[in-house]
N, C-alpha and C positions, 0 to 999 in steps of 0.2 A: 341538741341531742349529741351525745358522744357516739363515734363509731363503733362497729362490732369489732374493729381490729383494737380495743382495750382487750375483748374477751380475750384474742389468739396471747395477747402478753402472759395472760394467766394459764392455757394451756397446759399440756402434756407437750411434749416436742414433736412427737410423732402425730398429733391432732394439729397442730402450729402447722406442719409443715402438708395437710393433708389442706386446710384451708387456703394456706397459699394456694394452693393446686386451683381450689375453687371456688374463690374469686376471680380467679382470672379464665374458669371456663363454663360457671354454671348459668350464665345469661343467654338461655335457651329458648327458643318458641314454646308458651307454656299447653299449644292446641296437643305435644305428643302425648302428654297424660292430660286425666283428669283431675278437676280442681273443684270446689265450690264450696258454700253455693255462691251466688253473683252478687257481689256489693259494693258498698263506694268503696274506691281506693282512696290511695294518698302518696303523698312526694315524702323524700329523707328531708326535705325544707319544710314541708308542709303537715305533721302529724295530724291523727282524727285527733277531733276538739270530744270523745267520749272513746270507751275503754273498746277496741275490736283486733282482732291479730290475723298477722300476714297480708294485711291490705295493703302495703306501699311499693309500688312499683317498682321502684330505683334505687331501692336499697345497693352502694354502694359497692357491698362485700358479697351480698347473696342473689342480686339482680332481683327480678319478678317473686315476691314470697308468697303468693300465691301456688308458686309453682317449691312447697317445700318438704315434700319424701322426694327422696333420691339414693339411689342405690350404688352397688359397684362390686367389683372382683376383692375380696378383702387379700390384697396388693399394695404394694407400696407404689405402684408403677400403674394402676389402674384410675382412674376419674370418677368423680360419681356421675349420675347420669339420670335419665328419666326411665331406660332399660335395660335390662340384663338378660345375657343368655345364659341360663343355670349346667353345669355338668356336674354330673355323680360325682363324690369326692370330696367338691371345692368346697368354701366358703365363702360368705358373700356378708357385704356391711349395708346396711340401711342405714341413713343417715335423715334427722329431721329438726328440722330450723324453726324454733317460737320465738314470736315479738309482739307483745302487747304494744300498739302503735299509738298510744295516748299520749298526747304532748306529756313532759315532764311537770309544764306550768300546773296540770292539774292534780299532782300527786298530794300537792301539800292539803289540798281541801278533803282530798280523799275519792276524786270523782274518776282520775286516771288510775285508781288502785281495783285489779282484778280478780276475781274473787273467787274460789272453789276452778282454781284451775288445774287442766288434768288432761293426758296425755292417753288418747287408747289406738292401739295399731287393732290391726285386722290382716291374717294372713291366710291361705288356704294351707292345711296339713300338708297336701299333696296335691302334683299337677300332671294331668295323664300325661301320654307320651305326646311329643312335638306341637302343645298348646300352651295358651300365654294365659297369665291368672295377674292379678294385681297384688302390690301391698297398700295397704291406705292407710291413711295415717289422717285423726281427728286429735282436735287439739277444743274443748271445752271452757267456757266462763261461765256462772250462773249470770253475770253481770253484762257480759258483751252483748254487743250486738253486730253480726251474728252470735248466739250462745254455742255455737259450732261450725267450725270451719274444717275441710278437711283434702287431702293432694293423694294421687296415687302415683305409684310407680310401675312399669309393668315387667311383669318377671317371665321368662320365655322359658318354656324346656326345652332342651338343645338333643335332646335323647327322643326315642323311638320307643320308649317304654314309660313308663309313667315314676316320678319319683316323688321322695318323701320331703317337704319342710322341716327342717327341725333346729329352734331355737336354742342358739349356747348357753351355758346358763350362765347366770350372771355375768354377762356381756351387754345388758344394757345399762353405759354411762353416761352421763349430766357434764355437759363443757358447760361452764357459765362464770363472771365476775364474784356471783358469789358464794357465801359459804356452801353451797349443793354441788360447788365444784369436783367434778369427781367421784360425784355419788351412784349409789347402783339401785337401781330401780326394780322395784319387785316383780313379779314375771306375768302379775294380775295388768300390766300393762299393755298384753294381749288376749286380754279377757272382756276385765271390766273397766279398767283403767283405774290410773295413777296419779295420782298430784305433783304438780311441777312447783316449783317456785324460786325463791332465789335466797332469800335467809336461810330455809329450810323447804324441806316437800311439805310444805303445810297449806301451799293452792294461792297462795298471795303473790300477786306480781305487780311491781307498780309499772308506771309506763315510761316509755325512752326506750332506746336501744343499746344501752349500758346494762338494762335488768335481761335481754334477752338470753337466750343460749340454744344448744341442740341438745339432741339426745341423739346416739349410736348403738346399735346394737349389733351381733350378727347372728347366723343362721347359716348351717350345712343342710348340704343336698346329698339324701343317701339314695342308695337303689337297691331296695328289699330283692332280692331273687334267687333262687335254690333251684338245684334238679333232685328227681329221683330218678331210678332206675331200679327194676325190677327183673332177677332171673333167674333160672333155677337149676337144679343138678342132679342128673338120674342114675350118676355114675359114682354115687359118694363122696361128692364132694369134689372130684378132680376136674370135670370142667363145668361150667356155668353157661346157661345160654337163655334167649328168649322165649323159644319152643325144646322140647323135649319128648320122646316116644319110650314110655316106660311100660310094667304090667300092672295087672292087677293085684291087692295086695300087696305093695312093694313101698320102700322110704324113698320120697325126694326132697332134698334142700332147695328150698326157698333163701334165695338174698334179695334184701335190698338197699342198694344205696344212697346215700344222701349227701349232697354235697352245697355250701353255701357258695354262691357265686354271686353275691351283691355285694354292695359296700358298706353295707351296716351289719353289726352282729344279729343274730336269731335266738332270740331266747326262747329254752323249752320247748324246743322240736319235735315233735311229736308223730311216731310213726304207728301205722296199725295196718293189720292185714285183712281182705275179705274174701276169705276160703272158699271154694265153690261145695257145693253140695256134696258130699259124699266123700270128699277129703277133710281128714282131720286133723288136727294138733296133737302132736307129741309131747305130753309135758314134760317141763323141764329143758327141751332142747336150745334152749333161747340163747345165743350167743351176741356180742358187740364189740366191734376192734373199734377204736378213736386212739386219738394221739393220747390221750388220759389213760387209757391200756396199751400204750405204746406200740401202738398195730396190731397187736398179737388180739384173738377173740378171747374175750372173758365169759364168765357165764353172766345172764342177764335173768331178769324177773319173767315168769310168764306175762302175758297179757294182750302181746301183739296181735293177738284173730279177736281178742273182746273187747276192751275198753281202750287200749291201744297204750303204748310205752312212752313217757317221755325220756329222752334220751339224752336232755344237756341244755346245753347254748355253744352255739360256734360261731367264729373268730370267720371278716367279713372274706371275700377272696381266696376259697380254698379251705376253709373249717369242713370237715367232713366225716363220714362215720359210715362202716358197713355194718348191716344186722345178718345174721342167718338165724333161721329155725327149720327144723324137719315135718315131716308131714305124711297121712298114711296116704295111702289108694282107695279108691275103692274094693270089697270082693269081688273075684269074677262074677257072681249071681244075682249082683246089684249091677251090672252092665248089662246097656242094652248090647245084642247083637250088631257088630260090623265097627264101625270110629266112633270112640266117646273122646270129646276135647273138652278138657278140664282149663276156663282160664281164671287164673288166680291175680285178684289186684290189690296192690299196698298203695296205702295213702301218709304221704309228710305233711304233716301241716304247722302252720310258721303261723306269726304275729300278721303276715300279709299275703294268706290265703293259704290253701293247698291246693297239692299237684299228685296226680296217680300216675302207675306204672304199671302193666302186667305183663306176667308170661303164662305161657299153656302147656300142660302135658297132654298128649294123646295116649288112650289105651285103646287098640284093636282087639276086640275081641272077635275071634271066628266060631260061629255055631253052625252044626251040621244044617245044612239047606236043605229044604223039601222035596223028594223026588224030581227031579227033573228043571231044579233049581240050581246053580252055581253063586259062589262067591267070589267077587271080583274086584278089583281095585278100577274104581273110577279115578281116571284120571287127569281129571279137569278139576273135580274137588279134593284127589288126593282121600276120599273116605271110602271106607271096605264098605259093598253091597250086594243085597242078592236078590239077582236076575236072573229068567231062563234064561235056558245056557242055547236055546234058537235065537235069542238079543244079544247074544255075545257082538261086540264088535272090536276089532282089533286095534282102532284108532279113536276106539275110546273108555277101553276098559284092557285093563290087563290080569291075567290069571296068577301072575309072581304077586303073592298080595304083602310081601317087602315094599313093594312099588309106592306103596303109599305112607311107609314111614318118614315121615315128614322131615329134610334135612336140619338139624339143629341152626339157628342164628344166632351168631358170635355178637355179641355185644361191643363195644369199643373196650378197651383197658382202660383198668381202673389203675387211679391210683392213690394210693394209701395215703391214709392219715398223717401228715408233716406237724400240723398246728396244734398245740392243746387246748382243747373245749374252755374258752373262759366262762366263770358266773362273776354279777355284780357289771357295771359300767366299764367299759371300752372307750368310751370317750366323754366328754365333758361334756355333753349334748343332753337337751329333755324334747321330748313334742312337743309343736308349735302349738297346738289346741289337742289335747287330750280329751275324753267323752265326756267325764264331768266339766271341763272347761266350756269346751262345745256347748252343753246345757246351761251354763252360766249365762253363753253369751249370745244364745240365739236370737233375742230378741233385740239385741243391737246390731246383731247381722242383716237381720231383714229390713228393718228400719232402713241402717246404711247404703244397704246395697240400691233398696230403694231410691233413697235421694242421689245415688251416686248414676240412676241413670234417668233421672230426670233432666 
C-alpha cells in the first residue's frame, strides 16, 4: 500500500502543511473520545483481507483511525485534537479521516471495492452555557463490515451563556489522490449524508491508502443576545425614567429600547407593548430613531400595543434602535381612591427568544374621607390611604401626601444608534440543523446517539 503522504503531494499548501502538523501530533489515547463500534483491527503491513474503514492501528501519518474526527481553533497555529473549547466569535475546523482498509490485492476481483459509501456528521445547533456536546462523525458502506463506523470529538463551551453552532457554508472540502480533489460537499452532509468517493462522489472506494482522504469543514460560534429597556416620560418628553407620578387624564411617553449585544445579527426584531388597563394608545404617535433614520425619530406604523412592530435586523455588537409612543391616563372617575400604579411592559423579541421591560406611572387620587376619617400617606408603601385620623401615627403615616410621590429612577444612558440596520446575510454562515433538517434527521439522531453510548 502507498502512504497517505502521496495525498499531502496533491494538496492545497495550506492543507500540506496542516498535516505536517498532524502526523507528527495526532497519535493520541483514543479512550478521550468516543469511537465505534468494536471490531477487528489491522497493521499498515497487514490490511483486512474484506472491505471495512478506519480499523488499522498504525497508520503511519494518522496513528489510531479509529480515533478519526478531530477538531481545532481554525488557526494556522492551532493542532487538531480530540477537544475544543468554543468562544463567541471564533471559528473552528473539523477535520475527518477515511480509509477503506482492504488490501489493494482485492480490488482487481472486485471484493476490496466499497460500495455506497457516504459521509454523515452530526452536530448539536446549540450548547448551553459551560457544557460539552460532541461532534461525531459516521462514515457508511452498504458493503463493509462494520456497514458503519463512527469517532466523536468533544466540543466545550468556554462561555456562561449558551451559544449557537453554525456551519460555513460551503466550507466542507474533499483532500484526496483523486479526482474529488477539492470538491465541496453538499451541506445534506449534516443531515442525511453524502457520498465520498475518489473518481467522483459516486460512493465507490477501492481499498489501499492511496484511494483514502479527509474531509474539512468549519463552523462559528455565535451568541444570540439583546437587552431591552423600558421607560417613560410624564414631562413631555424631556426626561425619561423607570417610574413616573402623573394625573389623571394626562399624556405620557413610553420608550423602549433595544439594543443587539451578541455576535450574530437579529433578524426582524420585533417589539410590542402591553398597556395596563385603562391607559390607552394614541394613534399615530408611534416614533423610531435607528442608524437607518440616522438617530433622529421618524414616524413609525401603529401597532405596537396589538400585534406588535417589526422593526429591522441589526448588526451583532451594538446594532440598536429606540421606539417612543404616547399614551392616555386614565379619568379621574375611573380611579379608585388614594395610589393607582399603572405598570406598562414592552416585549423584543428575536430569533432566540424574548426579553420584557417595564415602567409604572402612579396617579394619586385624593377623595373627600368620611367624617372622622383622614387621608394619609403611608409610608412604608409609599400609597395614599384613609384611616381615622385616632390611627394616625407619626412614624408611619404622614399628612404631606406629596410624601408619597414616588421618586422618578434614572435609567443608565443610552446611547444612540452608530450601526445601520443590515437586511439579507452578515456573514457567510447557515445553521448547523435547521427545523426541517432536524426533521430530516431525527431518526438517525436517535439511532446514533443510541449506539454512541452503548
Amino acid at each position: 500500500m502507498s502512504t497517505f503522504k502521496t495525498l499531502v503531494q496533491y494538496a492545497p499548501k495550506r492543507l500540506g502543511a496542516f498535516i505536517a502538523i498532524l502526523a507528527a501530533v495526532v497519535i493520541v489515547p483514543i479512550a478521550v473520545a468516543a469511537y465505534g463500534p468494536e471490531r477487528d483491527t489491522f497493521t499498515f503491513k497487514h490490511p483486512a483481507p474484506y472491505v471495512t474503514f478506519n480499523s488499522i492501528t498504525d497508520n503511519p501519518d494518522v496513528g489510531d483511525e479509529r480515533n478519526f474526527v478531530r477538531i481545532k481553533e481554525d488557526s494556522t497555529s492551532t493542532q487538531y485534537s480530540d477537544s475544543v473549547t468554543v468562544q463567541p466569535g471564533k471559528t473552528y475546523q473539523v477535520q475527518v479521516y477515511y480509509h477503506n482498509n482492504a488490501s489493494s490485492d482485492l480490488n482487481a476481483s472486485g471484493k476490496g471495492i466499497a460500495k455506497d459509501v457516504s459521509l454523515r456528521m452530526q452536530m448539536s445547533a446549540s450548547i448551553a452555557g459551560g457544557k460539552t456536546d460532541t461532534v461525531d462523525g459516521f462514515i457508511n458502506s452498504s458493503n463493509a463490515n462494520p456497514k458503519s463506523v463512527w469517532d466523536s470529538a468533544n466540543i466545550k463551551n468556554g462561555s456562561s451563556d449558551a451559544v449557537a453552532l453554525r456551519y460555513v457554508a460551503d466550507s466542507a472540502k474533499v483532500t484526496s489522490n483523486g479526482a474529488v480533489d477539492g470538491k465541496t460537499l453538499p451541506s445534506s452532509f449534516l443531515t442525511t449524508g453524502t457520498p465520498l468517493g475518489y473518481d467522483s462522489l459516486n460512493g465507490t472506494l477501492k481499498g489501499c491508502n492511496e484511494f483514502a482522504g479527509y474531509v474539512t469543514y468549519k463552523f462559528t460560534v455565535v451568541q444570540p443576545s439583546f437587552t431591552v429597556n423600558k421607560t417613560v416620560s410624564v414631562d413631555g418628553g424631556k426626561t425619561f425614567a423607570k417610574t413616573g407620578v402623573t394625573k389623571p387624564d394626562s399624556t405620557v411617553i413610553y420608550k423602549v429600547a433595544y439594543t443587539n449585544t451578541g455576535s450574530t445579527k437579529q433578524e426582524n426584531v420585533n417589539l410590542s407593548d402591553k398597556l395596563p388597563t385603562g391607559v390607552t394608545y394614541v394613534p399615530g404617535s408611534s416614533l423610531i430613531a435607528n442608524s437607518e433614520t440616522k438617530g433622529s425619530y421618524a414616524k413609525e406604523i401603529d401597532g405596537i400595543t396589538t400585534t406588535g412592530v417589526n422593526i429591522g435586523s441589526y448588526a451583532p455588537n451594538g446594532g440598536n434602535a429606540f421606539f417612543k409612543f404616547s399614551a392616555k391616563t386614565p379619568a379621574a372617575d375611573a380611579l379608585k381612591c388614594g395610589t393607582n400604579i399603572f405598570k406598562n411592559t414592552a416585549r423584543a423579541t428575536t430569533s432566540s427568544g424574548y426579553k420584557e421591560s417595564s415602567a409604572d406611572i402612579t396617579i394619586n387620587k385624593v377623595c373627600t374621607p368620611p367624617v372622622g376619617d383622614i387621608n394619609v400617606c403611608e409610608l412604608a408603601t409609599k400609597n395614599i390611604i384613609t384611616i381615622k385620623e385616632n390611627a394616625f401615627d407619626a412614624s408611619k403615616h404622614s399628612k404631606n401626601l406629596s410624601d408619597c410621590d414616588v421618586p422618578p429612577v434614572t435609567p443608565p444612558t443610552e446611547t444612540p444608534p452608530e450601526e445601520l440596520p443590515h437586511t439579507g446575510m452578515t456573514e457567510n454562515i447557515v445553521a448547523v440543523i435547521g427545523l426541517g433538517a432536524l426533521i430530516a434527521s431525527l431518526t438517525y439522531y436517535v439511532a446514533s446517539r443510541r449506539a454512541l453510548n452503548q
